[in-house]
N, C-alpha and C positions, 0 to 999 in steps of 0.2 A: 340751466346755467348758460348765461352768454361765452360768443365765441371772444378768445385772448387778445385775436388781432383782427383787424377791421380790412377782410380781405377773403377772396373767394379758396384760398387753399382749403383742400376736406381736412379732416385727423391722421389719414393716412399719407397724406404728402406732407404733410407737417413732419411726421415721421421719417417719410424719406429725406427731407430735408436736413434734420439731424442726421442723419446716416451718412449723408454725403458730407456734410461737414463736418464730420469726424472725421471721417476718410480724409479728407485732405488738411485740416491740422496736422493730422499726426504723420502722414506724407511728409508738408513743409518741414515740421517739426525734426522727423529724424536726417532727413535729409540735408537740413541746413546744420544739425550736427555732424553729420558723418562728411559734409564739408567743411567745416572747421578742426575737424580731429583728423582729417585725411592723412598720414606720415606718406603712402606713397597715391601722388593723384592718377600715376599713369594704370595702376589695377583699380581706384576705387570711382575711375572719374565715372564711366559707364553706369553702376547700380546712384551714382548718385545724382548723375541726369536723369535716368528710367526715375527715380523716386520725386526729384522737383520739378520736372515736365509735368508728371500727373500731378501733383500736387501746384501747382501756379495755374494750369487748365482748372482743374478743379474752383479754386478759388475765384478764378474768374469767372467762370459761367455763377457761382452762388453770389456774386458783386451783380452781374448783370442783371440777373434774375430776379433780386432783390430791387433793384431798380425798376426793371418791368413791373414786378409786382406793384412796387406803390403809384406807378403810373396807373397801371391799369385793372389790378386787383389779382391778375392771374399771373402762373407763369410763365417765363419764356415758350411759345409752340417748338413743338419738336423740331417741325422744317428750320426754323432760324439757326437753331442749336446744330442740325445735318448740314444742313445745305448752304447758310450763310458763315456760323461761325467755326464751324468743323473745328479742329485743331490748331486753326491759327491766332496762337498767342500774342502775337503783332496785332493783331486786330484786334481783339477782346481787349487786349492793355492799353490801346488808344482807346478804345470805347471808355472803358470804366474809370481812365482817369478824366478823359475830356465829360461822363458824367458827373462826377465827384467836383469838379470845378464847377461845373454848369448851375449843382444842387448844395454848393456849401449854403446857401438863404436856410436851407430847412436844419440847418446844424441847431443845437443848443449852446454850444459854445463855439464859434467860425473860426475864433482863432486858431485852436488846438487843429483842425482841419488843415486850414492855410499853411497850417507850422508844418505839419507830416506831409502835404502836396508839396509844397517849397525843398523837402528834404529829398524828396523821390526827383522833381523837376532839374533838380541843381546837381541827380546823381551821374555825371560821364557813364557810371558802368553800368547801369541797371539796363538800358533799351541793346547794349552791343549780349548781356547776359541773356536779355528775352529772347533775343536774335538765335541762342547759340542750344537753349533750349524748344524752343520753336522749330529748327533747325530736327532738334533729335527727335521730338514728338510728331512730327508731320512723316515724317519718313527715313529719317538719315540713322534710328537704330538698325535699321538693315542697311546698311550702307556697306557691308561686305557679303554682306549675302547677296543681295543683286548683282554686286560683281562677280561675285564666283559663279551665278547665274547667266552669267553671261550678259545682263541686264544691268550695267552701270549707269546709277542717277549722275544726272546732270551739275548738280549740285557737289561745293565741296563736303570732304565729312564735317560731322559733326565737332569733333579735335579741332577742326582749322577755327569754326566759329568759336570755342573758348578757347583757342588761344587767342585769337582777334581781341576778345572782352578781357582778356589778361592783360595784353599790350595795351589797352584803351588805361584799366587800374595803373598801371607802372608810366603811363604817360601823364597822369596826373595824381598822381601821390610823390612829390617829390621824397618825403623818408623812406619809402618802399623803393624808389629806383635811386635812391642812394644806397640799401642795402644790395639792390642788386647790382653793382658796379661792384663794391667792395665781395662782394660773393663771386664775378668772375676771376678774381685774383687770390680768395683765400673762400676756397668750398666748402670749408669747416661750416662758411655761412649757409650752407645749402637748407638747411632742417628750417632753421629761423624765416629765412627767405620765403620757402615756401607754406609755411604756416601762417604766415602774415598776410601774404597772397591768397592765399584759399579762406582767410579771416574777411580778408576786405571783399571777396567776390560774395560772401554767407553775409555781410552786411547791408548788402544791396540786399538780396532778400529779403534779410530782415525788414527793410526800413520799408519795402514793399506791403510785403505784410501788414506792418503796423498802419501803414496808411487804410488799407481796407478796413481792417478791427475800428479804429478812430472813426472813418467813416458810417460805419454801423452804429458802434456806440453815440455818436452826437446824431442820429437821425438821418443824415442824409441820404441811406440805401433803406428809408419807412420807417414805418414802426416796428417791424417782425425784424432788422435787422439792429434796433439798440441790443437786446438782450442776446442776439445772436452775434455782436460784436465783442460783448463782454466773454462769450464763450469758446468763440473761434481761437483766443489766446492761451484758453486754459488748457494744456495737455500733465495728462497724467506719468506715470513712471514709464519708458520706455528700456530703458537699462536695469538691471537688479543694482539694486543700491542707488539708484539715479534719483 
């Protein structure tokens, strides 16, 4: 029986390869829920930066990877992965969108592509949110530990970068920073406020996301990634009842 896809992966990296993206669906997945149901963000912001750091790294290296592959038939070498793209999500999200333009030609449908880049390109918040998670995942989850170590990074925490990507949302959402004016005056608004705010920071996500799945789906990250775009979307029950 010939192989599925026309490319040097063995059976067993195929596998790994499932493995990891599961892992990181169901990262993005719970993640960009438990920011949208957030009621208080100052306890829950921490497990839901640790869960969409890994999860948005994740996703990027199987976007890049996917791309190497149909360039070159293998995948990314280890060294690129250590030593060039380490953790820095700033970089891999330049890479994979400036690939995804480069490669919308191999789409089956370019529009649907163009439509999801356009939505990512047009997003204020999405590169101040890469920022703020990049931020956490590089080193800033210890960013009270090195202090107490007497080892304080140079960098500010991780809080200051989302709230940076907060003020960017409220500086261009005019509904949203009309509710937060009427909320310095009457805090009754507070609950609304911030559920709207941690809605539209979980949409950038979102919209992030969908642009990778689309990309896979229409061809542009090979062959091995149509069927892996169809699937990167599908997450199972994460909640009882959910």
């Amino acid at each position: 029986m010939g192989k599925q896809f026309d490319d040097d992966l063995s059976v067993l990296q195929g596998l790994q390869f499932i493995q990891e993206s599961d892992s990181a669906k169901h990262l993005l997945a719970y993640g960009i829920r438990a920011l949208r149901t957030a009621a208080f963000i100052e306890t829950t912001r921490d497990p839901i930066m640790t869960m969409l750091s890994i999860g948005v790294e994740k996703m990027l290296k199987l976007g890049l990877g996917l791309n190497h592959l149909a360039a070159t038939r293998g995948w990314l070498p280890l060294a690129v992965l250590r030593n060039d793209y380490r953790h820095n999500l700033i970089k891999m999200e330049g890479l994979l969108r400036e690939a995804t333009h480069l490669n919308v030609g191999r789409a089956m449908h370019p529009h649907y592509v163009n439509e999801a880049l356009s939505a990512v390109d047009n997003d204020p918040v999405w590169l101040s949110l890469v920022a703020a998670l990049n931020r956490y995942g590089q080193e800033g989850r210890f960013y009270f530990l090195d202090a107490l170590a007497d080892n304080p990074q140079r960098e500010e925490s991780p809080q200051v970068f989302w709230d940076a990507a907060e003020r960017v949302a409220l500086e261009n959402e005019p509904e949203l920073n009309d509710l937060f004016q009427r909320m310095i005056s009457d805090y009754s608004l507070s609950d609304e406020f911030y559920r709207k705010l941690n809605e539209r920071m979980a949409d950038s996500l979102q919209r992030y996301w969908d642009l990778v799945a689309i990309a896979g789906v229409q061809g542009v990250l090979g062959d091995r990634g149509k069927g892996w775009g169809h699937d990167f979307k599908l997450i199972g029950r994460q909640i009882a009842g959910g």
